[in-house]
Backbone as CSV, one residue per row, in Angstrom:
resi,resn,N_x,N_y,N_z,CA_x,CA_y,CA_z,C_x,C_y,C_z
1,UNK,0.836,-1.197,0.000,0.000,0.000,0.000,0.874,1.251,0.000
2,UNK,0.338,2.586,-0.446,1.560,3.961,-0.574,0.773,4.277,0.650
3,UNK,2.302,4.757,0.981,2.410,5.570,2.584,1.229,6.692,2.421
4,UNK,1.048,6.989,3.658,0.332,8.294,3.569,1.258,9.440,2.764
5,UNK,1.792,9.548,3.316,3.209,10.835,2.293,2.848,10.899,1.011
6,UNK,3.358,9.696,0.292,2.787,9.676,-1.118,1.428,9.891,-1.234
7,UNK,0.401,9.437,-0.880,-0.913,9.608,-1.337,-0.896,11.190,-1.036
8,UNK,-0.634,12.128,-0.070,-0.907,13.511,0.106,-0.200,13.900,-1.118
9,UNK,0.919,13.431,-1.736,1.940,14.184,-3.313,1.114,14.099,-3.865
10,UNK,0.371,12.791,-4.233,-0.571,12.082,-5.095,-1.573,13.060,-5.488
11,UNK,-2.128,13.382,-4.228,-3.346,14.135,-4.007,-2.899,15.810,-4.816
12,UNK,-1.665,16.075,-4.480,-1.584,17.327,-4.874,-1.394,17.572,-6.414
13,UNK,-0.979,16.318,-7.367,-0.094,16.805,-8.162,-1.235,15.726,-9.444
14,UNK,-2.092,15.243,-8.670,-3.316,14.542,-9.691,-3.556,15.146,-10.732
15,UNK,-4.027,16.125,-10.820,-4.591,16.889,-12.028,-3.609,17.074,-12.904
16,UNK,-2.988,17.331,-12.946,-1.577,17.476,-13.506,-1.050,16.259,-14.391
17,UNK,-1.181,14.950,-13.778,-1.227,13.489,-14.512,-2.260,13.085,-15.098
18,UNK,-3.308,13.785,-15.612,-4.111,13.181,-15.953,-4.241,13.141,-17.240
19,UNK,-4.888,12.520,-17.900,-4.573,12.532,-19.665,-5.821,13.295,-20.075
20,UNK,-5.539,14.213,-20.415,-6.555,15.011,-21.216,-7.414,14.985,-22.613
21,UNK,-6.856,14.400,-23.135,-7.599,13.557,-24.657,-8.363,12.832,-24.030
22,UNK,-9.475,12.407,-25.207,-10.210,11.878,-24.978,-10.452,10.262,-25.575
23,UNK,-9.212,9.407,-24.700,-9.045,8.193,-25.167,-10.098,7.067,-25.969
24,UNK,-11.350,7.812,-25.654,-12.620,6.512,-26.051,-13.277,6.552,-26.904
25,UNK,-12.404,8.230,-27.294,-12.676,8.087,-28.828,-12.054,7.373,-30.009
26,UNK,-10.617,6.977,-29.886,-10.190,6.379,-30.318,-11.073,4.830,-30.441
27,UNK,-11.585,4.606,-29.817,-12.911,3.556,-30.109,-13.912,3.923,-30.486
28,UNK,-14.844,5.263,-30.617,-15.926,5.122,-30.989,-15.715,6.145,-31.918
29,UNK,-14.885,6.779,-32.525,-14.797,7.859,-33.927,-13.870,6.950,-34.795
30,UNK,-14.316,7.602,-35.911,-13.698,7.086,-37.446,-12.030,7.997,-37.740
31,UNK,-12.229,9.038,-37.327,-11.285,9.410,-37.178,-10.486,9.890,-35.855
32,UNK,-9.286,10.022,-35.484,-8.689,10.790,-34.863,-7.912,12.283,-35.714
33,UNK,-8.279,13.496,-34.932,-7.127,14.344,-35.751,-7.160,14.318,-37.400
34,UNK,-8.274,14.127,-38.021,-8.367,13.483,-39.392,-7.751,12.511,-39.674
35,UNK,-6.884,11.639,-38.902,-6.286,10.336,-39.338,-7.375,9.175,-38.815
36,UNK,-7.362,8.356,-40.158,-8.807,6.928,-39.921,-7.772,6.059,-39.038
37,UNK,-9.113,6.228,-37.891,-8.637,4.572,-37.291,-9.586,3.698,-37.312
38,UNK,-9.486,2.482,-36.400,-10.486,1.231,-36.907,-9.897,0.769,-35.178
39,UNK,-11.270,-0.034,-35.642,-11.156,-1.001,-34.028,-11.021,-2.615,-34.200
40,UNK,-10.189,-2.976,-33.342,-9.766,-4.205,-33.692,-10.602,-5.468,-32.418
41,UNK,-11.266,-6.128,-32.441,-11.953,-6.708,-31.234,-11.172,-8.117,-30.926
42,UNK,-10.544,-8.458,-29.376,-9.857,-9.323,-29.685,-10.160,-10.505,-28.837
43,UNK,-11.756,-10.277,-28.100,-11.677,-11.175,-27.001,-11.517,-10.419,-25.965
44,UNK,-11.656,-11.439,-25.140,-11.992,-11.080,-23.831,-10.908,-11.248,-22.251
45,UNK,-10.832,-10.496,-21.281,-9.665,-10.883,-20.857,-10.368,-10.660,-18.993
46,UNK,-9.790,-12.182,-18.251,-10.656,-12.530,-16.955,-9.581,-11.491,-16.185
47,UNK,-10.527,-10.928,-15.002,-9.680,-10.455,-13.623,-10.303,-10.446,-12.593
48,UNK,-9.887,-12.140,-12.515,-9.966,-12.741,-10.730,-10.390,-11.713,-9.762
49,UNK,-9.030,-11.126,-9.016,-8.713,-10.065,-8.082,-9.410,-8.848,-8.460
50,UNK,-8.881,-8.002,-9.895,-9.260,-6.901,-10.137,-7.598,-5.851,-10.120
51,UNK,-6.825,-6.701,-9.575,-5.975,-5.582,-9.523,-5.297,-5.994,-10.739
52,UNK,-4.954,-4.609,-11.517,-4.201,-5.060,-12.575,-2.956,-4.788,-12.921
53,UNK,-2.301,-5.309,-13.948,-0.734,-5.094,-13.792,-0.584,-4.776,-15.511
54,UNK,-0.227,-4.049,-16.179,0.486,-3.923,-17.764,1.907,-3.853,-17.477
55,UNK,2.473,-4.693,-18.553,3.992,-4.708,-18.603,4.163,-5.436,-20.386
56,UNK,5.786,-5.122,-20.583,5.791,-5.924,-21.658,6.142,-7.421,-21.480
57,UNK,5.121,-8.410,-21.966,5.192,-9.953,-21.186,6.615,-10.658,-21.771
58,UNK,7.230,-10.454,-22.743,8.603,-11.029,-22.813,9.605,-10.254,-21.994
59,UNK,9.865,-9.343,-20.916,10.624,-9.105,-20.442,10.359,-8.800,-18.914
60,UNK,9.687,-8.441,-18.713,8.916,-8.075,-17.190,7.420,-8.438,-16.661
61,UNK,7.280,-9.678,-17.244,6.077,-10.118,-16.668,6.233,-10.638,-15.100
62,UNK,6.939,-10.877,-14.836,7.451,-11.580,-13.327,7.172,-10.589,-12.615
63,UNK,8.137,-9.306,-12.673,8.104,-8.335,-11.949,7.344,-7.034,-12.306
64,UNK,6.302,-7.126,-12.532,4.841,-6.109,-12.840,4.221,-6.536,-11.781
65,UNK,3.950,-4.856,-11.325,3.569,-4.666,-10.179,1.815,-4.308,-10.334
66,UNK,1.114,-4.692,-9.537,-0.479,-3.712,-9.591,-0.433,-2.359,-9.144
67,UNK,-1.236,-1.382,-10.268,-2.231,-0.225,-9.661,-2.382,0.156,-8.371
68,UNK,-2.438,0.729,-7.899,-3.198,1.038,-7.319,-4.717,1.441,-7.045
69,UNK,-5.272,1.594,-8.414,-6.308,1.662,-8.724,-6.875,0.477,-9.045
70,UNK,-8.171,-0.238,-9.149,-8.329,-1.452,-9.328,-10.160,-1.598,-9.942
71,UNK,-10.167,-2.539,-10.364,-11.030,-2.761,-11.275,-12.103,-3.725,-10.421
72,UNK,-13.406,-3.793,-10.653,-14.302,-4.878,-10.106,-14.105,-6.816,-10.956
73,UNK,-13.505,-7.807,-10.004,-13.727,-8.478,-10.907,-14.494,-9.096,-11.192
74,UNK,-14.308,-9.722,-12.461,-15.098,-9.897,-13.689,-14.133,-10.220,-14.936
75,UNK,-15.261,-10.024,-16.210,-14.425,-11.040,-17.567,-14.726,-9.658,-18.617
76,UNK,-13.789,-9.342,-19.314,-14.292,-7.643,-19.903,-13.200,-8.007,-21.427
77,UNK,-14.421,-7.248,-21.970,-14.129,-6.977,-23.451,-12.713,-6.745,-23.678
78,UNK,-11.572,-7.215,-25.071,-10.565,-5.992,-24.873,-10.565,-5.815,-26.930
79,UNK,-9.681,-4.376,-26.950,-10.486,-3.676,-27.911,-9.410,-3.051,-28.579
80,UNK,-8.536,-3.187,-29.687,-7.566,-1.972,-29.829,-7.759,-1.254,-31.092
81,UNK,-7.397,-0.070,-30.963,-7.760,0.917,-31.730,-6.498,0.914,-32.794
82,UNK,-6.763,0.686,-33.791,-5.644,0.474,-34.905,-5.546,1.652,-35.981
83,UNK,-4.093,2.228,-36.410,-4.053,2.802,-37.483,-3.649,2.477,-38.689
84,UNK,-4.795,2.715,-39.363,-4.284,1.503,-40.951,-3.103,2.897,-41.529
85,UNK,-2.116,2.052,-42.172,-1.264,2.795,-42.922,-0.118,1.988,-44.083
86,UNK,-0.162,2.253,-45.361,0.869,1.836,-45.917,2.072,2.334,-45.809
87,UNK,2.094,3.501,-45.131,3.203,4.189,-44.849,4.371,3.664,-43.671
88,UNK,3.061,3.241,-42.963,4.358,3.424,-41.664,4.121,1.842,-41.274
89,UNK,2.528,0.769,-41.727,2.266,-0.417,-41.485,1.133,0.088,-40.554
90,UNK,0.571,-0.979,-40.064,-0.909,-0.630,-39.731,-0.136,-1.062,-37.610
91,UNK,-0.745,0.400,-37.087,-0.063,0.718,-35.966,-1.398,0.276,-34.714
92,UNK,-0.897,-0.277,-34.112,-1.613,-0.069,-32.394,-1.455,1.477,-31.894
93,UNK,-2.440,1.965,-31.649,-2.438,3.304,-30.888,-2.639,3.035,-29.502
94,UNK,-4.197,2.119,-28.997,-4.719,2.171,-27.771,-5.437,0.934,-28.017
95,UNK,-5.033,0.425,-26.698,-5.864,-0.780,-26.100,-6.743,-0.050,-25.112
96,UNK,-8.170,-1.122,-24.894,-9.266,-0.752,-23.952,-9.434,-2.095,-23.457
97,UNK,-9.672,-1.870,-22.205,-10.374,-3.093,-21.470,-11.564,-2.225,-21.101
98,UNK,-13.193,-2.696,-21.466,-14.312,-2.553,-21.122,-14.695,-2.796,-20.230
99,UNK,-14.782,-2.299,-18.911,-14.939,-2.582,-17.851,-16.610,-2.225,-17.800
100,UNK,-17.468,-1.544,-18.181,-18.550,-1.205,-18.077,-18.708,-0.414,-19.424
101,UNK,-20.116,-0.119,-19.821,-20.523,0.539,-21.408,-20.454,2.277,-21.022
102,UNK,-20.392,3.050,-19.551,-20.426,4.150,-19.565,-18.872,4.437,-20.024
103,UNK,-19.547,6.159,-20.527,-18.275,6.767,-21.210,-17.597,7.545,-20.140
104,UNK,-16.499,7.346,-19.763,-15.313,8.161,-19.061,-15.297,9.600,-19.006
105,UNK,-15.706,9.982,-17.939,-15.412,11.830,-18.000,-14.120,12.432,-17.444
106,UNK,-13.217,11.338,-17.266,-11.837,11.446,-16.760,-10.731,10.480,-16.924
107,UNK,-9.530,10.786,-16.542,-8.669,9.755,-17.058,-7.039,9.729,-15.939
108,UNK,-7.364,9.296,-15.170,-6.460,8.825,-14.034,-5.297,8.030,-14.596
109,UNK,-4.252,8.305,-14.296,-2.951,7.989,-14.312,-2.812,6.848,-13.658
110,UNK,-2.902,5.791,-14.218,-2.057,4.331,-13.501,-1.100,4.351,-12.541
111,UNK,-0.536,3.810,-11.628,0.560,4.093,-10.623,0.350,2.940,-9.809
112,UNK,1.761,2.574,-9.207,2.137,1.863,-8.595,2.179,1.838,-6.862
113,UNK,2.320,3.221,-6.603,2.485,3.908,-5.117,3.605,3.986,-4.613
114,UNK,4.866,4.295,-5.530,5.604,4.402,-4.905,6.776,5.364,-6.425
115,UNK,6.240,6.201,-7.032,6.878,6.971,-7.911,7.306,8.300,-7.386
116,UNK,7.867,8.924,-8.047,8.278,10.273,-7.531,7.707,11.074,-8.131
117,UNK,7.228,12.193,-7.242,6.040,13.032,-7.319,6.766,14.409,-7.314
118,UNK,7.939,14.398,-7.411,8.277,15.942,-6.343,8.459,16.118,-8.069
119,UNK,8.327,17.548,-8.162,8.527,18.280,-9.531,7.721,17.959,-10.822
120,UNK,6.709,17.233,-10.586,6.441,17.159,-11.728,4.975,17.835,-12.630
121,UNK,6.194,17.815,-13.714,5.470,18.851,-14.685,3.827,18.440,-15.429
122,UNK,3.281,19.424,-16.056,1.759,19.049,-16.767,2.044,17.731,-17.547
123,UNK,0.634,17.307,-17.895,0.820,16.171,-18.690,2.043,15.110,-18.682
124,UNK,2.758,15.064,-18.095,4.590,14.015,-17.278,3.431,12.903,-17.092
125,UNK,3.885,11.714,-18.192,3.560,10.277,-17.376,4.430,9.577,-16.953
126,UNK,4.188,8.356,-16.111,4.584,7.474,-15.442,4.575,6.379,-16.645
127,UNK,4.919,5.042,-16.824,4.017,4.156,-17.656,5.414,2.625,-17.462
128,UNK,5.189,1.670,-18.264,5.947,0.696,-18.167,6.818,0.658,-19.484
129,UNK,7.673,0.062,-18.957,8.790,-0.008,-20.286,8.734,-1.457,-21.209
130,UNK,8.444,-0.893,-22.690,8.520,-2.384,-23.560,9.884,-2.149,-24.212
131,UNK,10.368,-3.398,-24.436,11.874,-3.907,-24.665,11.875,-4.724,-26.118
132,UNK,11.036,-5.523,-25.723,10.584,-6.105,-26.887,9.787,-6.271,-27.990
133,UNK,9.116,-5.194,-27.574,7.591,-4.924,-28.547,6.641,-5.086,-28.303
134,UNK,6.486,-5.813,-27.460,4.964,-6.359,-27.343,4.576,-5.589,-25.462
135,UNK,3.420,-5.186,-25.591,2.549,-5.162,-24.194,1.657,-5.982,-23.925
136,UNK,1.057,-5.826,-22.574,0.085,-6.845,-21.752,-0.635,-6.191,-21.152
137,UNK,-2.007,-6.661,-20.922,-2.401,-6.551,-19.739,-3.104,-7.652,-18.896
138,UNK,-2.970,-7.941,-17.453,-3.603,-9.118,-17.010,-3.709,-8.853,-15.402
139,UNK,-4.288,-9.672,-14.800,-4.492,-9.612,-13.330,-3.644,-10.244,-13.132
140,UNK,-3.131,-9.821,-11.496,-2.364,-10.263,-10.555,-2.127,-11.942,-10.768
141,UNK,-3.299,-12.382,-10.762,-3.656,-13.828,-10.064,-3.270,-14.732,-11.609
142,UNK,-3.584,-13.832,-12.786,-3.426,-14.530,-13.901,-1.871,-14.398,-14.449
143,UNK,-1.225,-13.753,-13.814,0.616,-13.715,-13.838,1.077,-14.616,-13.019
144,UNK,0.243,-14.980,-11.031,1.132,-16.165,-10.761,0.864,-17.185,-11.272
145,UNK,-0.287,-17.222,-11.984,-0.653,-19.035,-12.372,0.164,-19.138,-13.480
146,UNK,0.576,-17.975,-14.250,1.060,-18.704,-15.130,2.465,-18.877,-14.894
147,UNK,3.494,-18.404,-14.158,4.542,-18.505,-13.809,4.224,-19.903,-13.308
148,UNK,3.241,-20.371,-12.354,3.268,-21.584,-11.733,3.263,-22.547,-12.981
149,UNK,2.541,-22.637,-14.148,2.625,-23.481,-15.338,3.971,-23.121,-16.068
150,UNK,4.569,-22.195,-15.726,6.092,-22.260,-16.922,7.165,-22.769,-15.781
151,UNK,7.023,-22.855,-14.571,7.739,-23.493,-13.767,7.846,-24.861,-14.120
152,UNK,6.809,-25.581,-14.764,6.408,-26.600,-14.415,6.825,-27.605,-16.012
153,UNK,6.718,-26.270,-16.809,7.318,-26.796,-18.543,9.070,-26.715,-18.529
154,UNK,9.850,-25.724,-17.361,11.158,-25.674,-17.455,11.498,-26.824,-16.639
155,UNK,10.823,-27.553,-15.896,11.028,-28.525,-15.213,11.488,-30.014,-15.693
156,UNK,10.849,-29.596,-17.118,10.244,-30.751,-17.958,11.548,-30.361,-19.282
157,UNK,11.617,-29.128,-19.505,12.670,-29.316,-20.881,13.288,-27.559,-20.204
158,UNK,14.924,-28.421,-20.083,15.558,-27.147,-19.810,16.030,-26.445,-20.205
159,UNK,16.105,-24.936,-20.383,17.158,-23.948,-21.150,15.655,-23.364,-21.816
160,UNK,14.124,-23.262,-22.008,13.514,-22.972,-22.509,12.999,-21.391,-21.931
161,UNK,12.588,-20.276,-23.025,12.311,-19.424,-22.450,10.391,-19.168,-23.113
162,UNK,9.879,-18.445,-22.703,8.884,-18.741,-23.572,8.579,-17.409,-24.294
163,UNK,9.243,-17.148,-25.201,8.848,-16.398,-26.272,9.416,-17.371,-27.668
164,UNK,10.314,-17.774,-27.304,10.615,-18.469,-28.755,9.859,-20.428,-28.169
165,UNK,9.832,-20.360,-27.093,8.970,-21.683,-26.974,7.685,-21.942,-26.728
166,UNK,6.928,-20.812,-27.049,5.835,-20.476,-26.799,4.574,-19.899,-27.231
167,UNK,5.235,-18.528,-27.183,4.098,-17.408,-27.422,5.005,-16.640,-29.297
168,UNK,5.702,-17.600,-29.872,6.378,-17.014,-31.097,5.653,-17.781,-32.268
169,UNK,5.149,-19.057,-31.552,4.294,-20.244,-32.483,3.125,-19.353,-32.615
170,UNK,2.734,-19.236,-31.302,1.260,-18.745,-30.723,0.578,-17.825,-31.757
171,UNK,2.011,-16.940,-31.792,1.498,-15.236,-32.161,1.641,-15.974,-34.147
172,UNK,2.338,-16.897,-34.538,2.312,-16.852,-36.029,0.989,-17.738,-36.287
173,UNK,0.496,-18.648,-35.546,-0.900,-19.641,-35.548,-1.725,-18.417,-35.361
174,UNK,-1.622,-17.514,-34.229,-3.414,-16.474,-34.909,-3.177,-16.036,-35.819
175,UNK,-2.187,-15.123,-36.313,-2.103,-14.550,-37.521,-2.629,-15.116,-38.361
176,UNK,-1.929,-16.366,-38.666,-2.839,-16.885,-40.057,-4.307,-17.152,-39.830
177,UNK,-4.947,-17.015,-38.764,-6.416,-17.710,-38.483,-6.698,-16.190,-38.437
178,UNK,-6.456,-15.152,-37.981,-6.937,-13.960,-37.949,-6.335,-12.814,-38.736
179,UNK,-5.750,-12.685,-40.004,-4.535,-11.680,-40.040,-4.912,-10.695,-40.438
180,UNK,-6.145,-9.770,-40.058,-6.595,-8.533,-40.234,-5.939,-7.411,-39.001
181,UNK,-4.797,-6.915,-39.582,-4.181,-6.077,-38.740,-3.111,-6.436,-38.131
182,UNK,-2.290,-7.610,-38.424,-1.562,-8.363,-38.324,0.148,-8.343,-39.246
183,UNK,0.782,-8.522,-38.801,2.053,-9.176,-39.512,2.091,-10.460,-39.623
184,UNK,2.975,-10.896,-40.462,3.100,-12.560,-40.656,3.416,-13.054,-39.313
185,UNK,4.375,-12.500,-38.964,4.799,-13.326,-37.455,3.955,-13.192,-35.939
186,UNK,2.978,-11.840,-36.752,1.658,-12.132,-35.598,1.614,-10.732,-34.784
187,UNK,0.921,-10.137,-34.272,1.099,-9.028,-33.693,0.054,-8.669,-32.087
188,UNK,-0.647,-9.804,-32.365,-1.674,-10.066,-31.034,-1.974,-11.247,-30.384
189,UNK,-2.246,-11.563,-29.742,-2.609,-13.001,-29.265,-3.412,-12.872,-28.244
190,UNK,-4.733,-13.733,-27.526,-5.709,-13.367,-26.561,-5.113,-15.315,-25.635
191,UNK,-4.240,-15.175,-25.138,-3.917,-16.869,-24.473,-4.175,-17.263,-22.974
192,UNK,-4.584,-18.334,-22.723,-5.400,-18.792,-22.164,-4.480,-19.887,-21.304
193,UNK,-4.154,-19.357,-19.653,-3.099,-20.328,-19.118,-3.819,-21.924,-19.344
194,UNK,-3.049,-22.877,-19.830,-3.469,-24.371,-19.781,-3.847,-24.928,-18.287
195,UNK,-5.124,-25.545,-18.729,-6.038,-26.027,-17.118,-6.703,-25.203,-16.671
196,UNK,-6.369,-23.652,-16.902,-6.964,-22.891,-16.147,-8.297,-21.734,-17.016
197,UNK,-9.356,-21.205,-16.132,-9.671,-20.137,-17.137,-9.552,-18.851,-17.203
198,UNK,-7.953,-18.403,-16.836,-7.348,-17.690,-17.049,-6.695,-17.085,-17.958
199,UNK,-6.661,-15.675,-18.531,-6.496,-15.569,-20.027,-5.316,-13.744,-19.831
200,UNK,-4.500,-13.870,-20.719,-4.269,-12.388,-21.126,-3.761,-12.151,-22.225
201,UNK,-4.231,-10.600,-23.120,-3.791,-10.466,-24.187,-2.555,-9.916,-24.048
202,UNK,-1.824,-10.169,-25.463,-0.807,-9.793,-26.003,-1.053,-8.588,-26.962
203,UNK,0.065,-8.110,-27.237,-0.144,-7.362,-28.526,1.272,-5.771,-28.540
204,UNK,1.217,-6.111,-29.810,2.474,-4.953,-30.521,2.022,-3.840,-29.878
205,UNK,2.949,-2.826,-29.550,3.212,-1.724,-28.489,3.829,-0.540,-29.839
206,UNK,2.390,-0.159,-30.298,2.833,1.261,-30.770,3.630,1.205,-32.302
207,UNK,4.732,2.113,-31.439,6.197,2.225,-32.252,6.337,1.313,-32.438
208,UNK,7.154,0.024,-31.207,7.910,-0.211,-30.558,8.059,-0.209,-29.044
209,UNK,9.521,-0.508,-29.073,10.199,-0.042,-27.562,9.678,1.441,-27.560
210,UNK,10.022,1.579,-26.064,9.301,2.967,-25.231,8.866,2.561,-23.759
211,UNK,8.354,3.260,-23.602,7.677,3.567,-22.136,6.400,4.320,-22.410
212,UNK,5.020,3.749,-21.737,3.599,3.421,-22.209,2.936,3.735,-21.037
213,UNK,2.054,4.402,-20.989,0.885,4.833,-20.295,-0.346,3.913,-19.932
214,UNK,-0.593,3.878,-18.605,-2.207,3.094,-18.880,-3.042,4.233,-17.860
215,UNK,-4.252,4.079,-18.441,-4.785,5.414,-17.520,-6.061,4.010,-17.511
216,UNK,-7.038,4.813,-16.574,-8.085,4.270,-15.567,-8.845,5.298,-16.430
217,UNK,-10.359,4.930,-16.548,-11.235,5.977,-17.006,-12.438,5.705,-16.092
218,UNK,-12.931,6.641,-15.700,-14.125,6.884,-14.829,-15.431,7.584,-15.118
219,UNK,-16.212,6.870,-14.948,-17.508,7.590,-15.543,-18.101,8.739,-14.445
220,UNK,-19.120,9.394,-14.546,-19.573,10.452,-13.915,-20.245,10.101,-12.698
221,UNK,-20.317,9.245,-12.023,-20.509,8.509,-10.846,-19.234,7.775,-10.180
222,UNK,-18.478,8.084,-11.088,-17.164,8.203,-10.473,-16.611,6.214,-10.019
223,UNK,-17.226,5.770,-10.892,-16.706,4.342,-11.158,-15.811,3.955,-12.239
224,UNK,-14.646,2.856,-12.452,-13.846,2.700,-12.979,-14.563,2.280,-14.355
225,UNK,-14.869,2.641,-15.965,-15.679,2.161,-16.920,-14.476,1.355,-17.791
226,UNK,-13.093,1.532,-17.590,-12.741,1.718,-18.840,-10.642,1.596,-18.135
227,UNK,-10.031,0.381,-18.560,-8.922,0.876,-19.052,-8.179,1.021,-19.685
228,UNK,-6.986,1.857,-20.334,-6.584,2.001,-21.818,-4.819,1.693,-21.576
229,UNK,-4.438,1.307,-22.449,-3.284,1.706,-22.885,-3.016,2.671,-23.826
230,UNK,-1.887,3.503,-23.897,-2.223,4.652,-24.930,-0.720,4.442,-25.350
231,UNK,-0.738,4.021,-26.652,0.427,3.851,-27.390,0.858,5.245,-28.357
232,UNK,-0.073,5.360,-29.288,0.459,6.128,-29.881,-0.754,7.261,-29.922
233,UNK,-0.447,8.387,-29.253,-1.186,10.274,-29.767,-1.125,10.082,-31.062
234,UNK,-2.442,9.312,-31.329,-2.580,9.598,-32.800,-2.696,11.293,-33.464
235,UNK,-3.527,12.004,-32.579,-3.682,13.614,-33.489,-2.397,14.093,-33.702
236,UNK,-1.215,13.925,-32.827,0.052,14.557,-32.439,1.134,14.060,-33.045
237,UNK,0.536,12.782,-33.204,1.768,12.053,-34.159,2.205,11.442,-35.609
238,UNK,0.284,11.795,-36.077,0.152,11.774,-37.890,0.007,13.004,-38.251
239,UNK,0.206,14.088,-37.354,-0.307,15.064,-37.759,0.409,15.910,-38.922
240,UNK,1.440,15.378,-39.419,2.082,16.313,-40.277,2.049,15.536,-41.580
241,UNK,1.394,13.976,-41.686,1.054,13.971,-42.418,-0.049,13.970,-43.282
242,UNK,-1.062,15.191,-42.627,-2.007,15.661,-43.019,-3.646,14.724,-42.998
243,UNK,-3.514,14.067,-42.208,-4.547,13.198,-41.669,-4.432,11.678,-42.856
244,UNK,-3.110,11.061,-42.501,-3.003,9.408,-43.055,-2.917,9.174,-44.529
245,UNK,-2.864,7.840,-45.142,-2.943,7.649,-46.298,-4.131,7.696,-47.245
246,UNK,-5.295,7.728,-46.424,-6.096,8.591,-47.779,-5.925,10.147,-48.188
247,UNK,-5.118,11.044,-47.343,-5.059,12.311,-47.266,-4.065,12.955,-48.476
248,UNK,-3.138,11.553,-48.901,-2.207,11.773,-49.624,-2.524,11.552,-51.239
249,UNK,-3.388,10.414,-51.058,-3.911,10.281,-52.636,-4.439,11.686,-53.300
């Protein structure tokens, strides 16, 4: 839990972290910023506990920490907002987990409870670092089980890691069963720990490597509706090329 100390920084310097766009549009408009996006639906993703953790799952899934903020559990939609492009390849902007159908009148900064608060400037996020490309999101409970099942496959064949013994098959088997928005070698995956009915998605992070935002969205009764990953500021970051590849024809 964050000390009292922190929660009083917390308290002071909130507004300030909060994401000011309006992330849910990226799901329910055709465009962002005049650049077309599209929504990608990928399944559904369980949270036991409710507390949740994003990290990138080939490098820091072990050590992803929960929110502090936390979700009711339950089994919720997940949703990413895609930018088609021949230019640059068809991009992840924002993931949503649907936590409820109301629309968000705010957008809370993800956190751990234990960041540094002193100095910081407007709009300054916090977020997790991808290494490898790919992000996650999943509950607490659905990270130890599955550590408890890869304990249990290194037991069995040693020297194995699971991205190339694993989730590298995984991600090229949906592709071909799904490859709308996809690369050959796969760019999403919705997987499901074995035995259990425990599940979390995968999926390409943006750029790339970076450091990634997840904000909490809250509806006007002040319940959690909604959480996002926000990869890429679409208005801010196609913007010079004049709203995407139909803009250019």
């Amino acid at each position: 839990m964050p000390s009292k100390e922190w929660l009083e920084k917390y308290e002071a310097v909130k507004e300030k972290l909060r994401c000011k766009k309006d992330l849910d549009a990226y799901f329910t408009e055709k465009e962002i910023g005049g650049t077309p996006v599209d929504t990608l639906e990928i399944g559904s993703v369980s949270f036991p506990t409710g507390e949740v953790i994003a990290c990138d799952p080939l490098v820091d899934l072990d050590g992803a920490r929960p929110y502090i903020q936390t979700i009711p559990a339950g089994r919720y939609p997940v949703a990413i907002c895609v930018v088609p492009s021949e230019k640059y390849g068809d991009r992840y902007a924002c993931v949503k987990v649907a936590v409820s159908g109301e629309k968000p009148v705010r957008y809370e900064l993800g956190l751990c409870g234990d960041e540094e608060l002193d100095e910081i400037e407007e709009d300054e996020f916090f977020g997790f670092c991808v290494d490898a490309g790919m992000g996650c999101v999943a509950d607490v409970q659905t990270r130890d089980v599955f550590f408890e099942y890869w304990k249990k496959r290194e037991a069995e064949e040693e020297g194995i890691d699971y991205y190339n013994d694993l989730f590298c098959d995984l991600l090229e088997e949906n592709a071909k069963v799904l490859p709308k928005y996809q690369r050959e070698g796969g760019d999403w995956l919705n997987w499901t720990v074995p035995g259990t009915k425990l599940n979390f998605p995968i999926f390409a992070s943006g750029w790339g490597d970076g450091v990634y935002p997840v904000y909490f969205g809250y509806d006007a009764d002040g319940k959690v509706c909604g959480v996002y990953i926000h990869f890429i500021d679409v208005e801010e970051e196609y913007k010079d090329d004049g709203g995407g590849d139909e803009a250019e024809e």
